[in-house]
N, CA, C and O atoms as a Maestro MAE file, in Angstrom:
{
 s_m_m2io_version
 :::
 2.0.0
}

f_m_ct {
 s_m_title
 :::
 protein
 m_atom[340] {
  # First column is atom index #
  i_m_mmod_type
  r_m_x_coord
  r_m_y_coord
  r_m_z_coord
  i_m_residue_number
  s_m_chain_name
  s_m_pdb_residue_name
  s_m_pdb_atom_name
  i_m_atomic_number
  :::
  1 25 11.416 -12.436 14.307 1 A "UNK " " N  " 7
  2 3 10.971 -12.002 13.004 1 A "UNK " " CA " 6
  3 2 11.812 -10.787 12.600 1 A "UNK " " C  " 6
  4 15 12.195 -10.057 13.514 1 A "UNK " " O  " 8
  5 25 12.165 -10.463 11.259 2 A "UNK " " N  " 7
  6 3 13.330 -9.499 10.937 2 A "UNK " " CA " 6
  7 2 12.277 -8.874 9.579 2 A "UNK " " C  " 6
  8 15 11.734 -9.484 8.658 2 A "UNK " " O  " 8
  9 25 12.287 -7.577 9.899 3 A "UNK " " N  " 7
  10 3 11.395 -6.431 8.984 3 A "UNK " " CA " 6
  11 2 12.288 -5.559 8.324 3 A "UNK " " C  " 6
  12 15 13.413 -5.347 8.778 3 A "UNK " " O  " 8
  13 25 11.898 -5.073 7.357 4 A "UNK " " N  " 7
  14 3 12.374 -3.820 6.922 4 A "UNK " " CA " 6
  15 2 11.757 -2.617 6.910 4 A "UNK " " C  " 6
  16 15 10.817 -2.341 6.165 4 A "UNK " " O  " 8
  17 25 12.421 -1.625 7.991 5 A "UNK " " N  " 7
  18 3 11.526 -0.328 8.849 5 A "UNK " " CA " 6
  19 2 11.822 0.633 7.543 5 A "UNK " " C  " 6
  20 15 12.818 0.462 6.840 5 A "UNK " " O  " 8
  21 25 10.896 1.610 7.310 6 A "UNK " " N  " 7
  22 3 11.300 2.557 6.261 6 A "UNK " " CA " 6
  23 2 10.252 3.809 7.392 6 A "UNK " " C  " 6
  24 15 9.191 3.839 8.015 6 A "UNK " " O  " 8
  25 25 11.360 4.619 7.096 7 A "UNK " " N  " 7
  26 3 10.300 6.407 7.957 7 A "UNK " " CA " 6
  27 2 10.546 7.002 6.314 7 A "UNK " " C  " 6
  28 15 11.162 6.807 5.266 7 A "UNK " " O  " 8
  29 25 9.431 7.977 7.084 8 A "UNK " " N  " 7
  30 3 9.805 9.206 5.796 8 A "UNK " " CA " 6
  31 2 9.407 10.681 6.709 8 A "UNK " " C  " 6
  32 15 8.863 10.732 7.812 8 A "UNK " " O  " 8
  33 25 9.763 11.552 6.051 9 A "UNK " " N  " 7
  34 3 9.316 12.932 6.594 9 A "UNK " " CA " 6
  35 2 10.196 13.027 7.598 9 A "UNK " " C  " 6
  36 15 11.306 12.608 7.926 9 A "UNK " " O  " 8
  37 25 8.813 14.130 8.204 10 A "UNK " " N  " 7
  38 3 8.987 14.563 9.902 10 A "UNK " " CA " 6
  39 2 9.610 13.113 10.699 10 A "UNK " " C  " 6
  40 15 10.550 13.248 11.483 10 A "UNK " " O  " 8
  41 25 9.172 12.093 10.505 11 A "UNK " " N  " 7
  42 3 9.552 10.924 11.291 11 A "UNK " " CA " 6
  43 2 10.795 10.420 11.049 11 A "UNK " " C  " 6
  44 15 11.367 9.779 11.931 11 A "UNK " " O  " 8
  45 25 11.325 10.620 9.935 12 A "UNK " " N  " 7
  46 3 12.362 9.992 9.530 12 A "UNK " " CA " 6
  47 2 13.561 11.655 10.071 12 A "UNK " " C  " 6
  48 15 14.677 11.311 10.460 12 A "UNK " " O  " 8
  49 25 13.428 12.439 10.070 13 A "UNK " " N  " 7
  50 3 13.969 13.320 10.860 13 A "UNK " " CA " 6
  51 2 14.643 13.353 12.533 13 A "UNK " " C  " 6
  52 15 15.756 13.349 13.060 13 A "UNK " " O  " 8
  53 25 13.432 13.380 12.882 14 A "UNK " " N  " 7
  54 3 13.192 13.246 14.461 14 A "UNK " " CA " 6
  55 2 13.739 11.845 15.138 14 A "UNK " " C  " 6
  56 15 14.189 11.826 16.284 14 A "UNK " " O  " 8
  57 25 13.653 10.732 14.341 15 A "UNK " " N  " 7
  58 3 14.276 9.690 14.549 15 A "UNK " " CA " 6
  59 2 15.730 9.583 14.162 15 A "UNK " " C  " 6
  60 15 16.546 9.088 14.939 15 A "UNK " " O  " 8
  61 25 16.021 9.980 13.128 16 A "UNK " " N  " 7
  62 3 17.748 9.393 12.416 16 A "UNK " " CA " 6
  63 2 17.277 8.551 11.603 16 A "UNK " " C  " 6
  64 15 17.915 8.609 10.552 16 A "UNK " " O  " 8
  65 25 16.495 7.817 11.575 17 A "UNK " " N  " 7
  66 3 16.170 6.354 10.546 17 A "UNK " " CA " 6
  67 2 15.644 6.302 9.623 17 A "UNK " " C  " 6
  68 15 14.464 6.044 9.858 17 A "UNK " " O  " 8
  69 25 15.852 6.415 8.496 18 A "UNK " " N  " 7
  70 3 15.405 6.473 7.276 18 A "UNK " " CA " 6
  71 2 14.645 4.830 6.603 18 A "UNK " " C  " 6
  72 15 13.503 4.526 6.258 18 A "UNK " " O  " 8
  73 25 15.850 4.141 6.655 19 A "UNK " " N  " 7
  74 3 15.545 2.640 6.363 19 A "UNK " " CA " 6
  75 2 16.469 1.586 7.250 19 A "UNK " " C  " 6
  76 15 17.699 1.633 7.242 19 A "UNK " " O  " 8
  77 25 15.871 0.844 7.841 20 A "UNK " " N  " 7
  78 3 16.968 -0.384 8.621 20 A "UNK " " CA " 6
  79 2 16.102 -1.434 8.729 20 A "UNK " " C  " 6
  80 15 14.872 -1.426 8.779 20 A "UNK " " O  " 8
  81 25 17.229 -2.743 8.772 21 A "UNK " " N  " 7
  82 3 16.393 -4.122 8.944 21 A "UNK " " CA " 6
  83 2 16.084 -3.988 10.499 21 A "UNK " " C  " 6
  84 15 16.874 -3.286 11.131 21 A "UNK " " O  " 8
  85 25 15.336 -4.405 10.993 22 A "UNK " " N  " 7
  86 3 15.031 -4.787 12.635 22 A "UNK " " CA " 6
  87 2 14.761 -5.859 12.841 22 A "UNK " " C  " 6
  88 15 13.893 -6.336 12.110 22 A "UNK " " O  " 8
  89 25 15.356 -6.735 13.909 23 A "UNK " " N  " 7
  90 3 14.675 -8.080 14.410 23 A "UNK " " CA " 6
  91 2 13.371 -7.751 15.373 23 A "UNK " " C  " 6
  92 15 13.547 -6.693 15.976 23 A "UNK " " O  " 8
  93 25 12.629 -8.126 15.548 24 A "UNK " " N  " 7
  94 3 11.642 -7.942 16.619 24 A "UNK " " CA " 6
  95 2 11.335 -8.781 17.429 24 A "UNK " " C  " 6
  96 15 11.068 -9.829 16.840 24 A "UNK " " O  " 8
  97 25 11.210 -8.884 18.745 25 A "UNK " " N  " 7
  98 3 10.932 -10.232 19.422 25 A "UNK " " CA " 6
  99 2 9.960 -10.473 19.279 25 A "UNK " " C  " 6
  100 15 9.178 -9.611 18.879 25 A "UNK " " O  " 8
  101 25 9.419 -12.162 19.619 26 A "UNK " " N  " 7
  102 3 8.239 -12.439 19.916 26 A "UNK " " CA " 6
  103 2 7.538 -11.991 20.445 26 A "UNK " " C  " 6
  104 15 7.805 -11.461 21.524 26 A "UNK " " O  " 8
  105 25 6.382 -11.999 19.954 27 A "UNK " " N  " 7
  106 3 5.159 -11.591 19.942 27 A "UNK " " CA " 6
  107 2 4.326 -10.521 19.447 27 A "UNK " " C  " 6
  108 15 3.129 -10.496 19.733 27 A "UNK " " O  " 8
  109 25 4.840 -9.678 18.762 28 A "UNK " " N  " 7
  110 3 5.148 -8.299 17.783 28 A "UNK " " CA " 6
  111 2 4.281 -8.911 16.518 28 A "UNK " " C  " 6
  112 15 4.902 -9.690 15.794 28 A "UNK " " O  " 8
  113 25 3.043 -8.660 16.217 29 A "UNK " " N  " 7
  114 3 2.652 -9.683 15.398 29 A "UNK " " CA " 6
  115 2 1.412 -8.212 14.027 29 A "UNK " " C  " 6
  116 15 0.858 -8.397 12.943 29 A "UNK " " O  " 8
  117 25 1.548 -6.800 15.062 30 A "UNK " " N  " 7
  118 3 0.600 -6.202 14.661 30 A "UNK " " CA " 6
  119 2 1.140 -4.767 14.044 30 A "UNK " " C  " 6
  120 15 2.191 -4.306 14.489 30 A "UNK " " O  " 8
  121 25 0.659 -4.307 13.366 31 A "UNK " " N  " 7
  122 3 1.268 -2.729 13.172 31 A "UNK " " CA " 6
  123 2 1.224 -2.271 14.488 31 A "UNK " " C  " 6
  124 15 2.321 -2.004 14.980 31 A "UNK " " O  " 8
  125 25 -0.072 -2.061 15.400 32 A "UNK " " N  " 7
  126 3 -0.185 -1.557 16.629 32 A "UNK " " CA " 6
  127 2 1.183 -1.543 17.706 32 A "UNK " " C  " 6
  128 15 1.808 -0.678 18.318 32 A "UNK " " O  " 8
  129 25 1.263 -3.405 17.508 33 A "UNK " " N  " 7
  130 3 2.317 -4.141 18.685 33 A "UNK " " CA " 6
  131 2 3.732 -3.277 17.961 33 A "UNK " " C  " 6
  132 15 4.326 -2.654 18.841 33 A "UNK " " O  " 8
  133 25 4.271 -3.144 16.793 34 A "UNK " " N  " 7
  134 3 5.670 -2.654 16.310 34 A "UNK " " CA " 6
  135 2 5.342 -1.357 16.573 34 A "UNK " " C  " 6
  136 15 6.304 -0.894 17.185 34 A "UNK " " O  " 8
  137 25 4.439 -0.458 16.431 35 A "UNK " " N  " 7
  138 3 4.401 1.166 16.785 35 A "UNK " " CA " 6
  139 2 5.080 1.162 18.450 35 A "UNK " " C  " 6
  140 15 6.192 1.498 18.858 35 A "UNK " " O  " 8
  141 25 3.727 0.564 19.242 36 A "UNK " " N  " 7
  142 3 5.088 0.929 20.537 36 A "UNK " " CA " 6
  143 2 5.842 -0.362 21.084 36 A "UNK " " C  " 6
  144 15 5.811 -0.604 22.290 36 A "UNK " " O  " 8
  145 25 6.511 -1.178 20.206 37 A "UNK " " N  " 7
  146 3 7.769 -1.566 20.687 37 A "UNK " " CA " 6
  147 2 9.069 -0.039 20.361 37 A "UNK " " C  " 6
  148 15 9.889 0.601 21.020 37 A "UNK " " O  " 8
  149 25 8.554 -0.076 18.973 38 A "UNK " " N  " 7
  150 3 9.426 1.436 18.383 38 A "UNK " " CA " 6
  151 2 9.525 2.292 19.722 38 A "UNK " " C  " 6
  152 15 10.607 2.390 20.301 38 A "UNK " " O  " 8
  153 25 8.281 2.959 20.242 39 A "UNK " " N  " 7
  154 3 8.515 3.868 20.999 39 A "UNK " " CA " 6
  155 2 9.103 3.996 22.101 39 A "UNK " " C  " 6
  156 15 9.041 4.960 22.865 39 A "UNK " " O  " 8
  157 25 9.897 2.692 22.263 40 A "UNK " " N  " 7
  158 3 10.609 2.016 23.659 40 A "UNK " " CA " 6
  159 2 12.021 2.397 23.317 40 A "UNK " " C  " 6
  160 15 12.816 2.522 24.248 40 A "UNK " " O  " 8
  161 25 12.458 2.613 21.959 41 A "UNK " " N  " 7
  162 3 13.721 3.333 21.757 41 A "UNK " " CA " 6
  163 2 14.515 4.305 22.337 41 A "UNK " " C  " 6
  164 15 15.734 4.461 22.415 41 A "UNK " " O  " 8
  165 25 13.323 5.070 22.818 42 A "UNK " " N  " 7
  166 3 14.127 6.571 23.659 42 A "UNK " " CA " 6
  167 2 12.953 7.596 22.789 42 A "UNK " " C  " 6
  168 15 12.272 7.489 21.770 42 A "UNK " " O  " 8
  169 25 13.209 8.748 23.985 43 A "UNK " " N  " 7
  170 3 12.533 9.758 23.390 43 A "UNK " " CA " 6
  171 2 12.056 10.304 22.356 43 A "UNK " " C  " 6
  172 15 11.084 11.059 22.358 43 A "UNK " " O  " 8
  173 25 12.867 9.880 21.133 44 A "UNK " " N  " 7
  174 3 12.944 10.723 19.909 44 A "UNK " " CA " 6
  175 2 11.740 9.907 19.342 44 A "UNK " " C  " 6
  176 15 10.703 10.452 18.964 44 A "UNK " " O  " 8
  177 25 11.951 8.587 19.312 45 A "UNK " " N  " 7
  178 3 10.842 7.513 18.834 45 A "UNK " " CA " 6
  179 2 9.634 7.539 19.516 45 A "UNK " " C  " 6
  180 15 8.614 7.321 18.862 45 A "UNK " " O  " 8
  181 25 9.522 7.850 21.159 46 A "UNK " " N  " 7
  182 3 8.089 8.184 21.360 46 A "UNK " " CA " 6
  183 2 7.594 9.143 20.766 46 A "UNK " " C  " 6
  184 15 6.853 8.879 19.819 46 A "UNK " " O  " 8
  185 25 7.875 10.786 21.177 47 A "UNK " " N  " 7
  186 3 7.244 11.218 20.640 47 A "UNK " " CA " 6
  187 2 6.991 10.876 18.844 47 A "UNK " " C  " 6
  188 15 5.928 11.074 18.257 47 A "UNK " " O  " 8
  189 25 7.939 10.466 18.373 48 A "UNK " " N  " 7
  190 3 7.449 10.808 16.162 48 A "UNK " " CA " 6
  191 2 6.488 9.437 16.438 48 A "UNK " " C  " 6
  192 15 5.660 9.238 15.550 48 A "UNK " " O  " 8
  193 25 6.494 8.720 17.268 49 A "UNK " " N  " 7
  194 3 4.873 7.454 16.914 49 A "UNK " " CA " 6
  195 2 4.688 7.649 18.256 49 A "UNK " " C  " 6
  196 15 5.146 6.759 18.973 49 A "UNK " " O  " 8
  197 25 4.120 8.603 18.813 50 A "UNK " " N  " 7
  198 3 2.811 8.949 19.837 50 A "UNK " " CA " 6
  199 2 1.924 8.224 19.333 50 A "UNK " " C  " 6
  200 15 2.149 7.857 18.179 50 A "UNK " " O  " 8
  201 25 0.668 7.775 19.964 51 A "UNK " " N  " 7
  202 3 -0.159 6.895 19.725 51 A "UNK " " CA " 6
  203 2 -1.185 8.099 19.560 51 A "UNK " " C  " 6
  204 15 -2.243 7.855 18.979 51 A "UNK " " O  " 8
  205 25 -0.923 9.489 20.071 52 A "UNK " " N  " 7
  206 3 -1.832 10.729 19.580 52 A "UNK " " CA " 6
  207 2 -1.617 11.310 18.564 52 A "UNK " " C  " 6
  208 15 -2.458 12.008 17.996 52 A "UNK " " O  " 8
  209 25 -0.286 11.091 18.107 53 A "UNK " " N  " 7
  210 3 -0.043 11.115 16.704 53 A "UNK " " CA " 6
  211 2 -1.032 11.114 15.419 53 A "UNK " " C  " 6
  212 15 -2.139 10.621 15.636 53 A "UNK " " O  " 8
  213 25 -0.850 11.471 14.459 54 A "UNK " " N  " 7
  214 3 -1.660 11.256 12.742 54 A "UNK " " CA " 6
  215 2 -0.344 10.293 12.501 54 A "UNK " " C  " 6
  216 15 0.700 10.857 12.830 54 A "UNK " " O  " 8
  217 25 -0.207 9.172 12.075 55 A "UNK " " N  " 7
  218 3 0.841 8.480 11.591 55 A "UNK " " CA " 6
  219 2 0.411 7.342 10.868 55 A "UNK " " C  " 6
  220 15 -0.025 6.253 11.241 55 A "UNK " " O  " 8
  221 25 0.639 7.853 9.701 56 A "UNK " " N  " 7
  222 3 -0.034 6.242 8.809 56 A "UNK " " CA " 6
  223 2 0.352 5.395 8.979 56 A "UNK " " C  " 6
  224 15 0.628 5.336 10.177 56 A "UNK " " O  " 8
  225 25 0.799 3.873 8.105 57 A "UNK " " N  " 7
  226 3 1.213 2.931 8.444 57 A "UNK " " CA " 6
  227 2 1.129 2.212 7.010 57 A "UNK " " C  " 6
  228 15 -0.025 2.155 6.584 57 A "UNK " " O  " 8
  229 25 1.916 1.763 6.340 58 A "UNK " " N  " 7
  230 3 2.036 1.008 4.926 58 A "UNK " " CA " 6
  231 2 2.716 -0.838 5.667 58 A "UNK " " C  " 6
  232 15 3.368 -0.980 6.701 58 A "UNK " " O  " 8
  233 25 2.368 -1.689 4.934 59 A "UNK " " N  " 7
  234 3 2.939 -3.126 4.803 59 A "UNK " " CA " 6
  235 2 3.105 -3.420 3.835 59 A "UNK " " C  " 6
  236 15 1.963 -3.624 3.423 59 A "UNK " " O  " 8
  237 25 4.018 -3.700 2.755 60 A "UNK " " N  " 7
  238 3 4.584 -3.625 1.668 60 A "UNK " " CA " 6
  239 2 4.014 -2.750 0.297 60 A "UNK " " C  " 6
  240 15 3.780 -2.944 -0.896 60 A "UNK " " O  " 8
  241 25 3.972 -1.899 1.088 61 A "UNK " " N  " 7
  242 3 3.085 -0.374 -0.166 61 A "UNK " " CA " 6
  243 2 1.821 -0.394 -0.127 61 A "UNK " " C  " 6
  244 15 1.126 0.205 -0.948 61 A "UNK " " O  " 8
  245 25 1.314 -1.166 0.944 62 A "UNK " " N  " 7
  246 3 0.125 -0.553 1.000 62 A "UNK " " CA " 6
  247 2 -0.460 -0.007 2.592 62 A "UNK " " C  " 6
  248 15 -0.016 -0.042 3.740 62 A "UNK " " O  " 8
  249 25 -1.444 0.395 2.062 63 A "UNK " " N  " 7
  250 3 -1.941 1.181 3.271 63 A "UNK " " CA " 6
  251 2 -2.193 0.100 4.172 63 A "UNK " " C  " 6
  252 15 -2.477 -1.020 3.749 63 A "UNK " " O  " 8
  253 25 -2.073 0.474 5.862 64 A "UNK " " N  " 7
  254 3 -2.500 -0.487 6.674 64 A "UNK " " CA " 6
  255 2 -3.073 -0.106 7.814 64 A "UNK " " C  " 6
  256 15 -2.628 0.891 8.383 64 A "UNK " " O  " 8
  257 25 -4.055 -0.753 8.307 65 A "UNK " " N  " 7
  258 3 -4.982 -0.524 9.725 65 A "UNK " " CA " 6
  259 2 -3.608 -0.870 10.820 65 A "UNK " " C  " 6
  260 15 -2.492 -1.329 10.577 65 A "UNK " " O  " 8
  261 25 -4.226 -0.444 12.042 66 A "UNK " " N  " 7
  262 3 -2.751 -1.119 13.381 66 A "UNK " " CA " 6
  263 2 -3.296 -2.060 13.744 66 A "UNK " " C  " 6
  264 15 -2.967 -2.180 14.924 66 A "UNK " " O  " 8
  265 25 -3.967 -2.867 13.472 67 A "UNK " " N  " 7
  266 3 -4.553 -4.020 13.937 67 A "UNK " " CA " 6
  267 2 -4.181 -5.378 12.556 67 A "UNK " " C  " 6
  268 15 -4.460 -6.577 12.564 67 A "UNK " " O  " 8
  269 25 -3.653 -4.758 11.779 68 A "UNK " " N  " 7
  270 3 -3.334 -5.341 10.685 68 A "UNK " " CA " 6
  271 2 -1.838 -6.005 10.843 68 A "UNK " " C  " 6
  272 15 -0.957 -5.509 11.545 68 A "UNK " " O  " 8
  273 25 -1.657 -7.576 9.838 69 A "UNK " " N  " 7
  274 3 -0.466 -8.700 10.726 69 A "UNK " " CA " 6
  275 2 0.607 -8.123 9.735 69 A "UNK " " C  " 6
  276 15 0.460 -7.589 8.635 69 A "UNK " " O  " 8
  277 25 1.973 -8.457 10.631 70 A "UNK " " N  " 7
  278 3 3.138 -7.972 9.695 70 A "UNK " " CA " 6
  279 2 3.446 -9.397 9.719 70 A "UNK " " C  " 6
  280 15 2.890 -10.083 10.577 70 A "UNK " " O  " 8
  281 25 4.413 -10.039 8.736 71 A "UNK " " N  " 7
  282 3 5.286 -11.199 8.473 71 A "UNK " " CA " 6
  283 2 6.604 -11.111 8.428 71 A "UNK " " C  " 6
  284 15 6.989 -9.942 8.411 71 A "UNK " " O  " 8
  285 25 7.587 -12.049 8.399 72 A "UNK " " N  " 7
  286 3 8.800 -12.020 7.974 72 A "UNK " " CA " 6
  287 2 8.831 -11.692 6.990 72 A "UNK " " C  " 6
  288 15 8.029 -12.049 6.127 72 A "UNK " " O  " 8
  289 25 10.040 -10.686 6.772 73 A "UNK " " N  " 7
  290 3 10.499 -9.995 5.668 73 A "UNK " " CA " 6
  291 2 9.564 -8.908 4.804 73 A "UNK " " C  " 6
  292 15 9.743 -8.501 3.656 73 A "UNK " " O  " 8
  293 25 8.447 -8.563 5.809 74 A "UNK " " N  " 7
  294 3 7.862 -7.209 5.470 74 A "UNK " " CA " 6
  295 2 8.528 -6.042 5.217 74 A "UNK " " C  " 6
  296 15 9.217 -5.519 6.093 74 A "UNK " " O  " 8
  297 25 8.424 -5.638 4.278 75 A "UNK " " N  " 7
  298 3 8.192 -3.822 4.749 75 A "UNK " " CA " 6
  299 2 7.750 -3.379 5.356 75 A "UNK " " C  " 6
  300 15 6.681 -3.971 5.508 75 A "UNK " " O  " 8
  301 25 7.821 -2.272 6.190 76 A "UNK " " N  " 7
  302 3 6.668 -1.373 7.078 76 A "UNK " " CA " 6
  303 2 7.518 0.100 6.892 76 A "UNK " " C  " 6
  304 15 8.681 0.432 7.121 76 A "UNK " " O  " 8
  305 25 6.127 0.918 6.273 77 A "UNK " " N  " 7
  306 3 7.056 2.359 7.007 77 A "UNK " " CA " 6
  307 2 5.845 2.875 7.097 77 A "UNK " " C  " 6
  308 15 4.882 2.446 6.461 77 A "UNK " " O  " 8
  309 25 5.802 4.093 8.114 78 A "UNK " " N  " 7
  310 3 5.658 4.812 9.061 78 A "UNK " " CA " 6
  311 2 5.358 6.343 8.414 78 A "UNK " " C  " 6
  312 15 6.386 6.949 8.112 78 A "UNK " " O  " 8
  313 25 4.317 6.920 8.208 79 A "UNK " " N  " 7
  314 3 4.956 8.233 7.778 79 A "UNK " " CA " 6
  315 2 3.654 9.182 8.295 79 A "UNK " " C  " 6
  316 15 2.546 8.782 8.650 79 A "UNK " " O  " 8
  317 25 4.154 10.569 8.221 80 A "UNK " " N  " 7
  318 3 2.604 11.196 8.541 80 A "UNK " " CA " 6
  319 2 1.892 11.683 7.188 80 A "UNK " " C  " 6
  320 15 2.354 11.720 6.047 80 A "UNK " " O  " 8
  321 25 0.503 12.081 7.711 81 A "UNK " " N  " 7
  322 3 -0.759 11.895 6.477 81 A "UNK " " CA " 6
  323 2 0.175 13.349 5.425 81 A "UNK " " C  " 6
  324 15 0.969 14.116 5.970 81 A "UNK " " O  " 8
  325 25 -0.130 13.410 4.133 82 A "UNK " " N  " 7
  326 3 0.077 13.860 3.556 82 A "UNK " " CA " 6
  327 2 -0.464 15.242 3.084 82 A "UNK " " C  " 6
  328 15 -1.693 15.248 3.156 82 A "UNK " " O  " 8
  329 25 -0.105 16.058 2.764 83 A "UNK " " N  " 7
  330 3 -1.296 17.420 2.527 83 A "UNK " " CA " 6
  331 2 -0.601 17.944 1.308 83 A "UNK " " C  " 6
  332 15 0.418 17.457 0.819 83 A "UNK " " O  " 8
  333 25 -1.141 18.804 0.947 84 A "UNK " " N  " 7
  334 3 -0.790 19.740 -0.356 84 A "UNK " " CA " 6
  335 2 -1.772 20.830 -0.718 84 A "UNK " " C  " 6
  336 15 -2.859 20.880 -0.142 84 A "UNK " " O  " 8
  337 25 -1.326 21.986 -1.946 85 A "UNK " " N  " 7
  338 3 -1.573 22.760 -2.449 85 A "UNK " " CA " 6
  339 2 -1.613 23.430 -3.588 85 A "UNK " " C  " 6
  340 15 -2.136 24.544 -3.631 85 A "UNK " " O  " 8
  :::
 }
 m_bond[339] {
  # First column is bond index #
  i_m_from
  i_m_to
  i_m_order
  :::
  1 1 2 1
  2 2 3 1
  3 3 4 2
  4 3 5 1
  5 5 6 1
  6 6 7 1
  7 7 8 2
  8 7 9 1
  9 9 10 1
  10 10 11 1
  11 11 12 2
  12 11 13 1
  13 13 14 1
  14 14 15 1
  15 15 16 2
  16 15 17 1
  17 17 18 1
  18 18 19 1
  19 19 20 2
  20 19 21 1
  21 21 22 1
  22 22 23 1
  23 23 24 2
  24 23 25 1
  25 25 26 1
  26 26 27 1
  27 27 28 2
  28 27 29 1
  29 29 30 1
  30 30 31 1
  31 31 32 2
  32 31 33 1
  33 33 34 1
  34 34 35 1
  35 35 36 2
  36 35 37 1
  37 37 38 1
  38 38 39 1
  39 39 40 2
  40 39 41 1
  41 41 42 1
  42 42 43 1
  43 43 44 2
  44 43 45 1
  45 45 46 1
  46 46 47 1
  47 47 48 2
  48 47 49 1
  49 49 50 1
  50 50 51 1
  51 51 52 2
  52 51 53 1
  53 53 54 1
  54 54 55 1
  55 55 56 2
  56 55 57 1
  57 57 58 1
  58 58 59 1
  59 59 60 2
  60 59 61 1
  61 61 62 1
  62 62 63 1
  63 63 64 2
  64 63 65 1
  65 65 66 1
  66 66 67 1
  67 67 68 2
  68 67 69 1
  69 69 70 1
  70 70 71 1
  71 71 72 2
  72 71 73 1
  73 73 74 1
  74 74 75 1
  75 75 76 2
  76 75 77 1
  77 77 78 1
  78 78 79 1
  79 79 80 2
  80 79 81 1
  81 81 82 1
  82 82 83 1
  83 83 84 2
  84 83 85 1
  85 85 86 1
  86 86 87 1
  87 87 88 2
  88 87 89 1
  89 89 90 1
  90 90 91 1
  91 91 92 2
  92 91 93 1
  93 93 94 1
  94 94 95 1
  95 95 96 2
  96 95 97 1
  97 97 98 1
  98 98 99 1
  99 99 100 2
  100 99 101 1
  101 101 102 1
  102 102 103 1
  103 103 104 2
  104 103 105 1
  105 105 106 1
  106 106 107 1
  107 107 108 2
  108 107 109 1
  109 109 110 1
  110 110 111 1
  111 111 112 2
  112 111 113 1
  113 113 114 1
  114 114 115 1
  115 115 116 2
  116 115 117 1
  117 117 118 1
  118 118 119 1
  119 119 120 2
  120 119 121 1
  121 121 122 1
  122 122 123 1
  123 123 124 2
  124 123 125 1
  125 125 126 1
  126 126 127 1
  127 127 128 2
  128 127 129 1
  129 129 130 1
  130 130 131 1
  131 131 132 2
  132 131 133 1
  133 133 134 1
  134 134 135 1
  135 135 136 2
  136 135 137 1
  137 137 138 1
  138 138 139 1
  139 139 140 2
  140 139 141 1
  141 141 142 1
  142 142 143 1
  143 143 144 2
  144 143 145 1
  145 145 146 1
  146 146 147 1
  147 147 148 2
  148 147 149 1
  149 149 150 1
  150 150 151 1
  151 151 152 2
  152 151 153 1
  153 153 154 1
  154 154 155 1
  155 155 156 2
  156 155 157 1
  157 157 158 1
  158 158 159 1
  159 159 160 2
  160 159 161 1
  161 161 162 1
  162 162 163 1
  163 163 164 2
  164 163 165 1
  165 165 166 1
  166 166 167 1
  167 167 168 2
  168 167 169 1
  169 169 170 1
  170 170 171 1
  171 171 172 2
  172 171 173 1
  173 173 174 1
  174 174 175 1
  175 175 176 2
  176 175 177 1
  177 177 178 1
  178 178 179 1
  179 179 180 2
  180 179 181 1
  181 181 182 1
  182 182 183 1
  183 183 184 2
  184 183 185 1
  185 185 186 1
  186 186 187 1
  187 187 188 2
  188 187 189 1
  189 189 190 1
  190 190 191 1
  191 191 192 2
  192 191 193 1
  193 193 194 1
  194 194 195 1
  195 195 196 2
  196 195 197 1
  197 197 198 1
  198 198 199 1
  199 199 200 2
  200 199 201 1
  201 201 202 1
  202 202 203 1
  203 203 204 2
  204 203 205 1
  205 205 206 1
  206 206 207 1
  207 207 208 2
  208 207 209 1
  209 209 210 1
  210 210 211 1
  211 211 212 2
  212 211 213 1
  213 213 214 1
  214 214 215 1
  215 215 216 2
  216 215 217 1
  217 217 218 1
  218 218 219 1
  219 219 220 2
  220 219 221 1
  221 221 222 1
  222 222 223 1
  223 223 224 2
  224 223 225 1
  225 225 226 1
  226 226 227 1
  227 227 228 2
  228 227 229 1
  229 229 230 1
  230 230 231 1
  231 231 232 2
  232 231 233 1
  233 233 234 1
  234 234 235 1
  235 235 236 2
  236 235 237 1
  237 237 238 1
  238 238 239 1
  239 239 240 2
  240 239 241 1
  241 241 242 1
  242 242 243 1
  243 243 244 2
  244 243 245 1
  245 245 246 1
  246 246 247 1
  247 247 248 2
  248 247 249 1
  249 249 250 1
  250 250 251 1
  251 251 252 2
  252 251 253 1
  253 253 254 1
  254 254 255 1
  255 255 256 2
  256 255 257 1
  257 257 258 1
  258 258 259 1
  259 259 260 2
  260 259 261 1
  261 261 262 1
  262 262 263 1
  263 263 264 2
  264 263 265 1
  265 265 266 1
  266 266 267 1
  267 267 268 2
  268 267 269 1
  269 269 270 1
  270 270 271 1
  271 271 272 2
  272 271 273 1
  273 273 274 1
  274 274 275 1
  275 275 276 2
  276 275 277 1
  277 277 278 1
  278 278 279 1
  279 279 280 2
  280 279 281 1
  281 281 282 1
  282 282 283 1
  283 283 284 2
  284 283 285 1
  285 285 286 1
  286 286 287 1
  287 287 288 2
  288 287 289 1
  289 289 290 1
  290 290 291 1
  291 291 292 2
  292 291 293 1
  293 293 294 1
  294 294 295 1
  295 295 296 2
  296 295 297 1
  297 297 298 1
  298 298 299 1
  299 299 300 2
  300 299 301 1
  301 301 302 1
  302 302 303 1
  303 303 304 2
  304 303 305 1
  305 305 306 1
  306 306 307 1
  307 307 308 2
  308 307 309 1
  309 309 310 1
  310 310 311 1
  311 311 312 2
  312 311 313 1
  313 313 314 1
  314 314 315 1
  315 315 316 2
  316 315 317 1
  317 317 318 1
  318 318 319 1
  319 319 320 2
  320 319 321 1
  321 321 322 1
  322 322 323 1
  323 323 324 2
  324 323 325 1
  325 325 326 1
  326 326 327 1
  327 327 328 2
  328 327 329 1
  329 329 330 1
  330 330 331 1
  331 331 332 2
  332 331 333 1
  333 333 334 1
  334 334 335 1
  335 335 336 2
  336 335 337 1
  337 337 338 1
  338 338 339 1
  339 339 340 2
  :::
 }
}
């Protein structure tokens, strides 16, 4: 299955990755399952999606649970919760 990863913020920092296509192997079927395949990247990617993390989760602009299904040719990005003043 081939996604389109989008970070933003702190995550998109700490990683290098802003936007890239990814293939994912089988069986990768969940927000949950793509958070830690991600974190199998190397260091930089565990820690920015720690599973202790605050890290939202969007599937084509919208908000998403990690238990929630991704498809071919999704979007997904990744970002932390938002604040202001």
């Amino acid at each position: 299955m081939r996604i389109r990863l989008r970070l933003f913020a702190s995550l998109r920092e700490q990683t290098g990755v802003e936007d890239e296509w990814v293939d994912l192997p089988a069986g990768i079927q969940s927000l949950a399952e793509l958070r830690t395949h991600l974190r199998s990247r190397g260091p930089s990617w565990a820690d920015a999606l720690d599973a202790k993390r605050a890290v939202r989760g969007a599937i084509n602009q919208r908000m998403a649970g990690e238990n929630d299904a991704i498809s071919e040719g999704d979007e997904v990005a990744f970002f932390p919760p938002v604040t202001g003043g």
